[in-house]
Structure formats: C-alpha cells, structure tokens
Biotite code that builds the C-alpha atoms (Angstrom):
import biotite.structure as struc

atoms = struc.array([
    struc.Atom([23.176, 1.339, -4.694], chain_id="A", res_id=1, res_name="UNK", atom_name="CA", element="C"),
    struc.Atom([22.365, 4.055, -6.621], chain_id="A", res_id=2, res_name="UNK", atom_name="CA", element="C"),
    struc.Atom([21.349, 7.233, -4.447], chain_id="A", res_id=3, res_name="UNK", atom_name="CA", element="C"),
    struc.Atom([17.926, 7.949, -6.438], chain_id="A", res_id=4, res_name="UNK", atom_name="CA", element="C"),
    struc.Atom([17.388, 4.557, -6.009], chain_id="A", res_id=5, res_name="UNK", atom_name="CA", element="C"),
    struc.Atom([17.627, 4.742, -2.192], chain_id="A", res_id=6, res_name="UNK", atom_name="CA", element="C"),
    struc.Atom([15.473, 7.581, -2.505], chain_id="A", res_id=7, res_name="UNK", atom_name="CA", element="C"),
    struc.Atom([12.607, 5.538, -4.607], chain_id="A", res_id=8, res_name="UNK", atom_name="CA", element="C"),
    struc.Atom([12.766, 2.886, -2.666], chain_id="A", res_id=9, res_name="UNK", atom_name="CA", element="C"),
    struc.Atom([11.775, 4.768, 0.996], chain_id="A", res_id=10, res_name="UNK", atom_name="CA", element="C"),
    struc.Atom([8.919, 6.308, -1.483], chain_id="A", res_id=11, res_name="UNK", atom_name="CA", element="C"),
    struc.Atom([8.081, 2.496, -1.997], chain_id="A", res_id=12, res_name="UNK", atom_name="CA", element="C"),
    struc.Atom([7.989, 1.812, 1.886], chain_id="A", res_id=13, res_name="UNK", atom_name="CA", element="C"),
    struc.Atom([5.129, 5.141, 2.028], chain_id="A", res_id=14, res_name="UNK", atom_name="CA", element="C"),
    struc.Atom([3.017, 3.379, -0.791], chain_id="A", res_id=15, res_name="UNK", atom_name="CA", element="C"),
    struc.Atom([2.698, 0.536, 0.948], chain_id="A", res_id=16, res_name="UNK", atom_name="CA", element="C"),
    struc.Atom([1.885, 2.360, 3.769], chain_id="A", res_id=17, res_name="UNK", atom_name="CA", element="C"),
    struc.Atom([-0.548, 4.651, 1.752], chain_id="A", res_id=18, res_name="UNK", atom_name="CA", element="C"),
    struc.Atom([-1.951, 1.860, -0.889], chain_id="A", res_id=19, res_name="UNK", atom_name="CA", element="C"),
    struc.Atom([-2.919, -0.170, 2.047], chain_id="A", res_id=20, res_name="UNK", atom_name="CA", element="C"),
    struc.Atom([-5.892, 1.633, 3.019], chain_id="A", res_id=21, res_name="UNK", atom_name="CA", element="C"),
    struc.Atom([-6.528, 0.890, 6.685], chain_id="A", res_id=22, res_name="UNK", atom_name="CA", element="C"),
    struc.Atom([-10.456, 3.133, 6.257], chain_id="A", res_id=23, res_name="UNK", atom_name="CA", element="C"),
    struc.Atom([-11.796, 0.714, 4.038], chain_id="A", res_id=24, res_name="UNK", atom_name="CA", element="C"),
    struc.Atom([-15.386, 2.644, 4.124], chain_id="A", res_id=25, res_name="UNK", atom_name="CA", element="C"),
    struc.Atom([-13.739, 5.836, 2.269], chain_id="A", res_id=26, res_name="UNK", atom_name="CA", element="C"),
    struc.Atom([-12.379, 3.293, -0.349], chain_id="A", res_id=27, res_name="UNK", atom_name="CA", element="C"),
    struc.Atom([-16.879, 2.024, -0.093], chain_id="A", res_id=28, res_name="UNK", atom_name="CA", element="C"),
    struc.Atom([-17.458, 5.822, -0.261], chain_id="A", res_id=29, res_name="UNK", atom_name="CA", element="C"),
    struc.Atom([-16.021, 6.681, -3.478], chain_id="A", res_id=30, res_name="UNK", atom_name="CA", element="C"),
    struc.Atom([-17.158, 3.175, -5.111], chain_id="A", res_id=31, res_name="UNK", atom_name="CA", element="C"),
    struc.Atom([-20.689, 4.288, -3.950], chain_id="A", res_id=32, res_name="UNK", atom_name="CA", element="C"),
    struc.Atom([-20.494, 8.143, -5.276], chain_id="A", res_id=33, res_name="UNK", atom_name="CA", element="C"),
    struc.Atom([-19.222, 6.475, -8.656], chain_id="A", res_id=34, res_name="UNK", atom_name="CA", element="C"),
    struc.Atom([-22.061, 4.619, -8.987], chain_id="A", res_id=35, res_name="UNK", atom_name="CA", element="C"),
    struc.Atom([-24.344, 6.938, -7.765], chain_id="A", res_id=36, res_name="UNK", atom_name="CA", element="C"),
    struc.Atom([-23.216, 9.065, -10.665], chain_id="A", res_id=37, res_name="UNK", atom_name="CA", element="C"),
    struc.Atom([-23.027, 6.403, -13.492], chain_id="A", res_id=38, res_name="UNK", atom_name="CA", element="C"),
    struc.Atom([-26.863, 5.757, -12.579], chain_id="A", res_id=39, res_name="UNK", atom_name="CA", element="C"),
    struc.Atom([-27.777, 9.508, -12.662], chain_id="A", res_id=40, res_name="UNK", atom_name="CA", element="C"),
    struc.Atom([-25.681, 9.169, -16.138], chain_id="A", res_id=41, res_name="UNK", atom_name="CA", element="C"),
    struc.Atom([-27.972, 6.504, -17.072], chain_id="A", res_id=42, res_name="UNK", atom_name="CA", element="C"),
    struc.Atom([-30.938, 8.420, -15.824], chain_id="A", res_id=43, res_name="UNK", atom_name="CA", element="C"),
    struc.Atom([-30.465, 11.426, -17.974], chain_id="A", res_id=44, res_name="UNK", atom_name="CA", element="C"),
    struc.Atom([-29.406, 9.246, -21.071], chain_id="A", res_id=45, res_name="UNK", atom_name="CA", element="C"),
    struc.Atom([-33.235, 7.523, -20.606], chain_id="A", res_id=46, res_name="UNK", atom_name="CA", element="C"),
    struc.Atom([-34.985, 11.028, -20.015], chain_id="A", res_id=47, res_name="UNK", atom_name="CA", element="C"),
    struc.Atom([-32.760, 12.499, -23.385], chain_id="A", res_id=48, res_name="UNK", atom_name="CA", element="C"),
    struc.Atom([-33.454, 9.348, -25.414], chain_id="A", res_id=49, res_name="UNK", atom_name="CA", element="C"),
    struc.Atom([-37.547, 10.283, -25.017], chain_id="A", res_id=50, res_name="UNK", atom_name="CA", element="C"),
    struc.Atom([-37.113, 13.418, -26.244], chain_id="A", res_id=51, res_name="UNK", atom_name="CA", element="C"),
    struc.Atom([-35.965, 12.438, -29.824], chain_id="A", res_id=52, res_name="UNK", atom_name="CA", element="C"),
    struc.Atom([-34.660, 9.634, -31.316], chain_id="A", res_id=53, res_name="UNK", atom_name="CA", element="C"),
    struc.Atom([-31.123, 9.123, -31.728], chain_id="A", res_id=54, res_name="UNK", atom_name="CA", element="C"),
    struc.Atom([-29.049, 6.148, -33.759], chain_id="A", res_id=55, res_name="UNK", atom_name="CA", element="C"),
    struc.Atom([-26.109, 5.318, -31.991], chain_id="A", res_id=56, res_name="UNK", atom_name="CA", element="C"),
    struc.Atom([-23.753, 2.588, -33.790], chain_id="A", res_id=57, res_name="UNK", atom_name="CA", element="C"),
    struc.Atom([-23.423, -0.363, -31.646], chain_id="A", res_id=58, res_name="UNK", atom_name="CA", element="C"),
    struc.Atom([-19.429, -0.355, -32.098], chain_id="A", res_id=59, res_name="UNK", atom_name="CA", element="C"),
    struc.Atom([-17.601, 2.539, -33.639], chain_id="A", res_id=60, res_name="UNK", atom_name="CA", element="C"),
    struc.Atom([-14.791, 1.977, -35.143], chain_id="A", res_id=61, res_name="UNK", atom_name="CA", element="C"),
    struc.Atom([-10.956, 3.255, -33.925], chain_id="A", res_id=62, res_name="UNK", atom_name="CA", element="C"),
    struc.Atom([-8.793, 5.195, -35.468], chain_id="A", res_id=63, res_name="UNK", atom_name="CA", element="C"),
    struc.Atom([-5.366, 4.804, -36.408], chain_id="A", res_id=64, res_name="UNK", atom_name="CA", element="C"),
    struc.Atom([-4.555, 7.231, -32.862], chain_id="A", res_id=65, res_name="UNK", atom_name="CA", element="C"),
    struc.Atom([-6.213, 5.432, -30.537], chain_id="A", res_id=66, res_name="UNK", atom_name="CA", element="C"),
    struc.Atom([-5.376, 2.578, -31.666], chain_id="A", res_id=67, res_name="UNK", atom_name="CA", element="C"),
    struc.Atom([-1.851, 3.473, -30.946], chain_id="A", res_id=68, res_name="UNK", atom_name="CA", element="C"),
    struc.Atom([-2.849, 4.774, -27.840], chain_id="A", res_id=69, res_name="UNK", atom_name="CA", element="C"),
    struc.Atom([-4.800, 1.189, -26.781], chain_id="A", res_id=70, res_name="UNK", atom_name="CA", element="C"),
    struc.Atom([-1.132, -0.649, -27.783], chain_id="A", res_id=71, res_name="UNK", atom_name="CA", element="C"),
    struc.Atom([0.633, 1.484, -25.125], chain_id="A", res_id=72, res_name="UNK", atom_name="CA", element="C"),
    struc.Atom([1.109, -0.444, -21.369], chain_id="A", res_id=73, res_name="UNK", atom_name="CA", element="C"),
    struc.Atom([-1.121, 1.298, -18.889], chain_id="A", res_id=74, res_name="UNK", atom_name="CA", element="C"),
    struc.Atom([0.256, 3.562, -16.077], chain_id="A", res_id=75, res_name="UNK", atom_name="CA", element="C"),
    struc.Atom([-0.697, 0.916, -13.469], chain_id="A", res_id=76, res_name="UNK", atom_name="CA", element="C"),
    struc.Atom([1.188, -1.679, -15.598], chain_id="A", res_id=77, res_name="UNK", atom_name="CA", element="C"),
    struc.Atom([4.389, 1.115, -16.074], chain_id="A", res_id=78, res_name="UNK", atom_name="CA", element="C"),
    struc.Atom([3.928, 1.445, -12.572], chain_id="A", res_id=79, res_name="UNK", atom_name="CA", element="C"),
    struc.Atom([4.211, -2.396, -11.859], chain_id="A", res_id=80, res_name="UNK", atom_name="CA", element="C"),
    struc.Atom([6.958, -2.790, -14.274], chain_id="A", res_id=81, res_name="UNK", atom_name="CA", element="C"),
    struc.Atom([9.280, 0.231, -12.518], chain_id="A", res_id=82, res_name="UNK", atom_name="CA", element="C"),
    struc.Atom([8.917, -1.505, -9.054], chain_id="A", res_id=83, res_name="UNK", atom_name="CA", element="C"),
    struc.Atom([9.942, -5.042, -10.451], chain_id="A", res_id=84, res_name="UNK", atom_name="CA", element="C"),
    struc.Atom([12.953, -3.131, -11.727], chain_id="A", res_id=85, res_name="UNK", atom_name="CA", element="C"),
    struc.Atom([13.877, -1.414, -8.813], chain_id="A", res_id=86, res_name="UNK", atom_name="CA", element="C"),
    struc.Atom([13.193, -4.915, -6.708], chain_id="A", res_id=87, res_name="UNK", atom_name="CA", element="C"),
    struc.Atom([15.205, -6.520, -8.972], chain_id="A", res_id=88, res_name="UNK", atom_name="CA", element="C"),
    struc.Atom([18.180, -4.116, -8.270], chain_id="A", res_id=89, res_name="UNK", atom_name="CA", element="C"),
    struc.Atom([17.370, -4.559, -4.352], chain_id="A", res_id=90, res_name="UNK", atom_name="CA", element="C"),
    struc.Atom([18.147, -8.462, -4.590], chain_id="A", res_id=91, res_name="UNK", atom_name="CA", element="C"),
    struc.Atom([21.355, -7.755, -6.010], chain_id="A", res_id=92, res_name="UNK", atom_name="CA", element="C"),
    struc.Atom([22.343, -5.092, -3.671], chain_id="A", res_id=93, res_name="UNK", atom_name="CA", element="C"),
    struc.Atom([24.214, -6.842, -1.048], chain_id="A", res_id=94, res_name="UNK", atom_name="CA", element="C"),
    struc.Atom([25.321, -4.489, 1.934], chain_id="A", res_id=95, res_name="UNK", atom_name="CA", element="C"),
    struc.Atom([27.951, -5.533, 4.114], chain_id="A", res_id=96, res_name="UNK", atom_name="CA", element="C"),
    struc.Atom([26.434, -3.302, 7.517], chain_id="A", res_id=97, res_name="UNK", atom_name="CA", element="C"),
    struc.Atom([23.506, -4.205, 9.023], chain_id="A", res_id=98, res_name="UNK", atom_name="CA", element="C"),
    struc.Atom([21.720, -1.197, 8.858], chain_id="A", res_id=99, res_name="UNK", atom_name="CA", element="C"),
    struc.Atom([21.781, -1.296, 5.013], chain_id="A", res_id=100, res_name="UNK", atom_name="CA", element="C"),
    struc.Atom([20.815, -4.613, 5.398], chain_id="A", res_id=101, res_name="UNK", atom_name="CA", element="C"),
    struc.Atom([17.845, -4.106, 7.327], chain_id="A", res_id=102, res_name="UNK", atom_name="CA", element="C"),
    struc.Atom([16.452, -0.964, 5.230], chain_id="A", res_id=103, res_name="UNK", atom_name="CA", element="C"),
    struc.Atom([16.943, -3.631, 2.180], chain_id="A", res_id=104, res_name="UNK", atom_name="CA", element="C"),
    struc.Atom([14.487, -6.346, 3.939], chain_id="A", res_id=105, res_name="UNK", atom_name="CA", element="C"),
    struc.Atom([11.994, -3.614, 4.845], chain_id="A", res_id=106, res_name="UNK", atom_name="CA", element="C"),
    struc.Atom([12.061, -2.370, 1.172], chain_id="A", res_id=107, res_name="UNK", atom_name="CA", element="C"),
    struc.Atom([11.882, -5.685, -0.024], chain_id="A", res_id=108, res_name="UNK", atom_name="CA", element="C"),
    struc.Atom([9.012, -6.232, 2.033], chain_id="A", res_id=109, res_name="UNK", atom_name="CA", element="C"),
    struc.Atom([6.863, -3.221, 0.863], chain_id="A", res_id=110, res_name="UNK", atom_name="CA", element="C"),
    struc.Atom([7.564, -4.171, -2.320], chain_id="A", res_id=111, res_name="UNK", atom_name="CA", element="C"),
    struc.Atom([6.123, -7.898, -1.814], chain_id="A", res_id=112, res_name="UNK", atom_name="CA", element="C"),
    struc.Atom([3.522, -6.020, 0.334], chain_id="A", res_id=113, res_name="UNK", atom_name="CA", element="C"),
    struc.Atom([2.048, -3.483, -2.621], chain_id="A", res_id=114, res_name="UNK", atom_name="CA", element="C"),
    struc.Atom([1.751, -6.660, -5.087], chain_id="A", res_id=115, res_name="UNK", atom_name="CA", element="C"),
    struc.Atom([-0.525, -8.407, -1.931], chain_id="A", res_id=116, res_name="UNK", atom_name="CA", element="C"),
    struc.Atom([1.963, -11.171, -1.442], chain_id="A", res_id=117, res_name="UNK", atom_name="CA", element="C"),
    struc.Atom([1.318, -10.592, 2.161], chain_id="A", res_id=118, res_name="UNK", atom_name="CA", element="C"),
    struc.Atom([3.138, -13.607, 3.758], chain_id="A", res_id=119, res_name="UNK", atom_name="CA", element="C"),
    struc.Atom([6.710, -13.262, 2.034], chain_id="A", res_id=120, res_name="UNK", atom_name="CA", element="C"),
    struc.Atom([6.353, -9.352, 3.101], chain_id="A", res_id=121, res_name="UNK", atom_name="CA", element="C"),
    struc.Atom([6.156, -10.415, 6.560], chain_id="A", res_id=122, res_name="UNK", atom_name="CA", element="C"),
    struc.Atom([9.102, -12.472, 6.409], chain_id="A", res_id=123, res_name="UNK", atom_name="CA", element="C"),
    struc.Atom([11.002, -9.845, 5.269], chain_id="A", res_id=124, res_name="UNK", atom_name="CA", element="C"),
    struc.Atom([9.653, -7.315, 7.785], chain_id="A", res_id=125, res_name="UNK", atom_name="CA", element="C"),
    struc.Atom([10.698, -9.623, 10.453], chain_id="A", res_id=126, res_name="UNK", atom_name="CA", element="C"),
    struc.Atom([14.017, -10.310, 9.489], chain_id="A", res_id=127, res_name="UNK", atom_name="CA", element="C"),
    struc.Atom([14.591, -6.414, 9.363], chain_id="A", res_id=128, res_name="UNK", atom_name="CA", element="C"),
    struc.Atom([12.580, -6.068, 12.953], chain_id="A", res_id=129, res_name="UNK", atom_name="CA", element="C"),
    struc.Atom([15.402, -9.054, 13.940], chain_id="A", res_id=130, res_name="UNK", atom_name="CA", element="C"),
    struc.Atom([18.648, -7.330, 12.191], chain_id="A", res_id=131, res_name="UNK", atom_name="CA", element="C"),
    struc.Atom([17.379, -3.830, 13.909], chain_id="A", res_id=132, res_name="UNK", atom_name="CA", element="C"),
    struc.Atom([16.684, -5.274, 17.563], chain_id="A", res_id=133, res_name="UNK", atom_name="CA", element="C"),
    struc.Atom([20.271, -6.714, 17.656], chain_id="A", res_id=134, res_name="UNK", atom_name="CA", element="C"),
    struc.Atom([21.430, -3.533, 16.869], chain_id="A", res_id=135, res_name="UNK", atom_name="CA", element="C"),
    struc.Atom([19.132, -1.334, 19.504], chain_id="A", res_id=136, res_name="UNK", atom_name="CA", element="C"),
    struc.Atom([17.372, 0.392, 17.244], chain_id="A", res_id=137, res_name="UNK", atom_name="CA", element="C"),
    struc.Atom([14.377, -0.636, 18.372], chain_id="A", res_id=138, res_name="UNK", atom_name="CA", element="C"),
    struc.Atom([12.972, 2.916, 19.325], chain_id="A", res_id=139, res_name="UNK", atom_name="CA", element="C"),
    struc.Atom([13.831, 4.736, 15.706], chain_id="A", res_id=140, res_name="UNK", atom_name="CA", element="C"),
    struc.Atom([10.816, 5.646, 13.235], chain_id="A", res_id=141, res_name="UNK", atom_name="CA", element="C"),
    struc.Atom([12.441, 2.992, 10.590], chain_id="A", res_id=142, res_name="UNK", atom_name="CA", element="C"),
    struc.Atom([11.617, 0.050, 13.612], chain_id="A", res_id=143, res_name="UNK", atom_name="CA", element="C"),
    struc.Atom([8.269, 1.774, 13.991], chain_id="A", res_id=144, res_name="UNK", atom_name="CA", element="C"),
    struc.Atom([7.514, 1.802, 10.454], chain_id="A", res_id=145, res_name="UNK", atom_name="CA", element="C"),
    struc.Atom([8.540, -1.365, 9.855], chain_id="A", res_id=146, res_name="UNK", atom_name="CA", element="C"),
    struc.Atom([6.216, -2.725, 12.360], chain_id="A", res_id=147, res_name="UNK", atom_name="CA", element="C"),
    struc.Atom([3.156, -0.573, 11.296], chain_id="A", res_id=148, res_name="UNK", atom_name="CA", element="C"),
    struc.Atom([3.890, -2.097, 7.845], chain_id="A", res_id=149, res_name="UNK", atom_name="CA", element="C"),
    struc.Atom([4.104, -5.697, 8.797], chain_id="A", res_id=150, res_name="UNK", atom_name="CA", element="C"),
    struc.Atom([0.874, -5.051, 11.176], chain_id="A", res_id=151, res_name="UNK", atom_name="CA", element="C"),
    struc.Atom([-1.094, -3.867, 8.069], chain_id="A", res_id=152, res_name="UNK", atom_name="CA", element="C"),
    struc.Atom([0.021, -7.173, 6.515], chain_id="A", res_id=153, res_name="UNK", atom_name="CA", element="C"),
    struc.Atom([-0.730, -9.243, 9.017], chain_id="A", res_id=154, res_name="UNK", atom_name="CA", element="C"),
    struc.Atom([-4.129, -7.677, 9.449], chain_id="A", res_id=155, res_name="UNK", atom_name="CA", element="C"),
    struc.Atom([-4.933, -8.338, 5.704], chain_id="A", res_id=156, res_name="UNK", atom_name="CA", element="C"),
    struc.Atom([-4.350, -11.879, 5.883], chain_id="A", res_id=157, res_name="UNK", atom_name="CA", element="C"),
    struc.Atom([-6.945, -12.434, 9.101], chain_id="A", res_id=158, res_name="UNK", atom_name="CA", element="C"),
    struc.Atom([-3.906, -12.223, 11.615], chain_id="A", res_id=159, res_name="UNK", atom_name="CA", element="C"),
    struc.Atom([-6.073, -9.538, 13.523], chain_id="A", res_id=160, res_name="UNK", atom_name="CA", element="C"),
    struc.Atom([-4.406, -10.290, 17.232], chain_id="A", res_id=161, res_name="UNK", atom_name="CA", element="C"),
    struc.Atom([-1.052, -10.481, 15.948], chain_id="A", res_id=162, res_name="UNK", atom_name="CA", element="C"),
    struc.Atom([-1.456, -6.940, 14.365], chain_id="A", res_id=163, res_name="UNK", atom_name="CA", element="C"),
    struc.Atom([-2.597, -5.242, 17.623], chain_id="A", res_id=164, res_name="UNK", atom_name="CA", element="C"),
    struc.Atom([0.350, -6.713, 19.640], chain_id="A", res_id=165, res_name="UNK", atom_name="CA", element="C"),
    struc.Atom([2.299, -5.218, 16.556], chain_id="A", res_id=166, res_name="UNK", atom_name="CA", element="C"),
    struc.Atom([0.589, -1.245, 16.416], chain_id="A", res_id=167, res_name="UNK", atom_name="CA", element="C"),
    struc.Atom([0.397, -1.338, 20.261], chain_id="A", res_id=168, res_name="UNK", atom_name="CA", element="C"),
    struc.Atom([4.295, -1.466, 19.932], chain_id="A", res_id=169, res_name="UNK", atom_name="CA", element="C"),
    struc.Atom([4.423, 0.875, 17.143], chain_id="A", res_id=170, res_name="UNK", atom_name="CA", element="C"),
    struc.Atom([2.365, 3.365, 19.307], chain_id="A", res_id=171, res_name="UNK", atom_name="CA", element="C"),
    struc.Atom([4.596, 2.896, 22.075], chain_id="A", res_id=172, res_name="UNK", atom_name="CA", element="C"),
    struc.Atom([7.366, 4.044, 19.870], chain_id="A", res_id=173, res_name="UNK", atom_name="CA", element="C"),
    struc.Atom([6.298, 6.708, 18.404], chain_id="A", res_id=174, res_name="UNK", atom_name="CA", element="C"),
    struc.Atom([4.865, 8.504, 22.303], chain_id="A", res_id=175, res_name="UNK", atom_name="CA", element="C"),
    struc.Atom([9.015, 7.912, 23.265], chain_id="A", res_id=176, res_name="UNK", atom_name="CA", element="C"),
    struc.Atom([9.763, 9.835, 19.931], chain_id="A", res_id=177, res_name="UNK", atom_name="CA", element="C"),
    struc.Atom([7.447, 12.390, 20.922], chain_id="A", res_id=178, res_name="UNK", atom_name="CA", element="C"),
    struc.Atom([5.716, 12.116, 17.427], chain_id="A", res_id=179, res_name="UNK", atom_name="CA", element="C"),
    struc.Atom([2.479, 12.501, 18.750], chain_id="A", res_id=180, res_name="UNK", atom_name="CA", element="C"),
    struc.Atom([0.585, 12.788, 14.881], chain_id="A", res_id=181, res_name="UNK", atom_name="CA", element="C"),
    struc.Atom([2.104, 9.661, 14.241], chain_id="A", res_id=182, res_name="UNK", atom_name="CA", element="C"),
    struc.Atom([0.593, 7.983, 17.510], chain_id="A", res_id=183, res_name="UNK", atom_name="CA", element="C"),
    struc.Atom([-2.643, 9.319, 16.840], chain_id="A", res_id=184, res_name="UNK", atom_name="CA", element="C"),
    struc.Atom([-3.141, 7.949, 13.723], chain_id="A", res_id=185, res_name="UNK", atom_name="CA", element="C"),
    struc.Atom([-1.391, 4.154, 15.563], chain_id="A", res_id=186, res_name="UNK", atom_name="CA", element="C"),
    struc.Atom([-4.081, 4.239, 17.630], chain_id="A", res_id=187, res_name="UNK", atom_name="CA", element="C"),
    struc.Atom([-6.901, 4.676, 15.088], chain_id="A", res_id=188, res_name="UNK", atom_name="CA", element="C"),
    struc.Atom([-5.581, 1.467, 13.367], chain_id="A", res_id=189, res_name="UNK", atom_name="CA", element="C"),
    struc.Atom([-5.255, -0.207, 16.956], chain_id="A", res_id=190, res_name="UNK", atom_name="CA", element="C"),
    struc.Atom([-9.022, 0.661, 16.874], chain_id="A", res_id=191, res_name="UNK", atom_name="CA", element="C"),
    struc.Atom([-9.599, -1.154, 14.023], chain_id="A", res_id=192, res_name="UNK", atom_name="CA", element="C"),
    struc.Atom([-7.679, -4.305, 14.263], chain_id="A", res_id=193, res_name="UNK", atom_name="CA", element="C"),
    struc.Atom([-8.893, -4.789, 18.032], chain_id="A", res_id=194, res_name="UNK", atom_name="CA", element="C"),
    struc.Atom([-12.357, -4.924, 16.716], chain_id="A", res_id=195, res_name="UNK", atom_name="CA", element="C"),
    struc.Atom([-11.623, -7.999, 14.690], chain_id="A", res_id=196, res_name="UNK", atom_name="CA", element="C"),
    struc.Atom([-9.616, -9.499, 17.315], chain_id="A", res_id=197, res_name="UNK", atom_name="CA", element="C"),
    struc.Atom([-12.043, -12.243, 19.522], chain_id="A", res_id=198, res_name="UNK", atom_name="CA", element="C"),
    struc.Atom([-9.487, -11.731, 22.803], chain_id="A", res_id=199, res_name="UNK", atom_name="CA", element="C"),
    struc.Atom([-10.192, -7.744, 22.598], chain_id="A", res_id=200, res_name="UNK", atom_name="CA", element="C"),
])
C-alpha cells in the first residue's frame, strides 16, 4: 500500500465524518439563505423589468468553449471517481497484521459510508470494532472513531438507540484519552440521537 494512499484514505475516514452532517438545521440554514436570495434575485429582476423593456432570447446559444467545458466530468463526479479508485486499491490490499487489517475495514467502511450505502458501512465498521477489541485497542482514537462513524450510520438509517449505546462509548473513550474537545462535541451528537430514541 502505497504511503499517499494511506494518507488519502485516513482523509476519507474525516469526510465521512465531516460529509455526514450531524446539525442538519445549518445544512436548512444555508438552503433557506439561498433561497432567500434567489427570490430577492427575482424581486429585483421584476422591479428592473418595469423600468424598460428588455428582449431576452429564450435559449442562447453555446459556444464552442463552453461547450467543451459542459463535456468535462464535474468535480463531484472526479471526486466520486478518485474514491472508487482508491477503494478499489483497498480491496486488493491484503495485510497480513491485524492492525492493517482493521484500519482497511474502517476505510472501507467510510468509503461505503460517503456513497450512503449505510448498512455494508456498518458491517465493515464492526468487523474493524471486532479485529481491534481482540487486540485491546479498545481505548485508542482509531476504536473511538470508528465507533462515532458507525453511530452516524446507524443513526441515518433510523437505528437511533443503537447509535447512543455507540457515542456513549465513544464519549467514554475519548474522557480516558483526556481529549476533552473531542468529548464535547460526542456528547452534542449523544444529544441528538437520544432525542429520537423512544427508551431516552
């Protein structure tokens, strides 16, 4: 395994972390200020259209540029593409020690987890959880992150009780690392998920 690779795919395990918003209302937030501001757009368009008349062709035409521009894949898309290639790389990377192993699963997972297969992420998120219990590592930031990630996925598919028993852990974790940030920001998502859960 490549060691820019390695380094790509821990970047992949923080976008899954980061593209899975657990604030849903900032996400609401933005989507209202857009349209807020394509309505004031549409406002001042009306008010400027009163004022004198303008003809505006109902399709204009594209140049030869932009055309060329339209044919190329879009960075989302380049995006996707990259991460396909780098998962692709991940199933053929077959580490003999455990630890490997286990980072592979959790990479694997975040990978499955930024594409919203949800259910296969978990699986692999708790074969690594398995692989890094057996080898007492149980109380490292990769266990906690691991778990945070899985209880974002297991949140997103309407297994709200299972993720709090899942962040309450990863809280617990991160207090015996002394990562206090870390635990703060646990507990806001513990917040969240036992406010979904009927037995909280």
């Amino acid at each position: 395994m490549k060691q820019n690779t390695k380094r790509i795919s821990f970047t992949i395990l923080l976008l899954a972390f980061s593209e899975e918003p657990i604030y849903p209302e900032e996400v609401e937030n933005r989507v209202v200020y857009f349209e807020e501001s394509s309505e004031e757009t549409k406002t001042q368009k009306t008010e400027n259209s009163t004022g004198k008349e303008t003809k505006i062709p109902s399709r204009v035409p594209l140049s030869a540029e932009q055309k060329d521009e339209k044919a190329f894949p879009s960075d989302e898309n380049f995006a996707k593409q990259e991460i396909l290639k780098i998962e692709e790389e991940w199933n053929r990377y077959s580490p003999e020690d455990p630890k490997k192993l286990a980072a592979k699963l959790s990479t694997l997972g975040a990978i499955k987890q930024k594409f919203r297969d949800y259910k296969t992420a978990i699986l692999f998120y708790e074969q690594s959880l398995a692989i890094q219990d057996r080898l007492g590592e149980n109380k490292s930031r990769e266990y906690a992150l691991t778990l945070y990630l899985k209880s974002i996925a297991e949140f997103r598919i309407g297994q709200t009780c299972r993720a709090v028993v899942s962040i309450q852990s990863v809280i617990e974790i991160y207090h015996f690392l002394g990562d206090v940030d870390s635990a703060i920001q646990a507990e806001d998502s513990f917040k969240k998920y036992s406010s979904f859960c009927p037995k909280n």
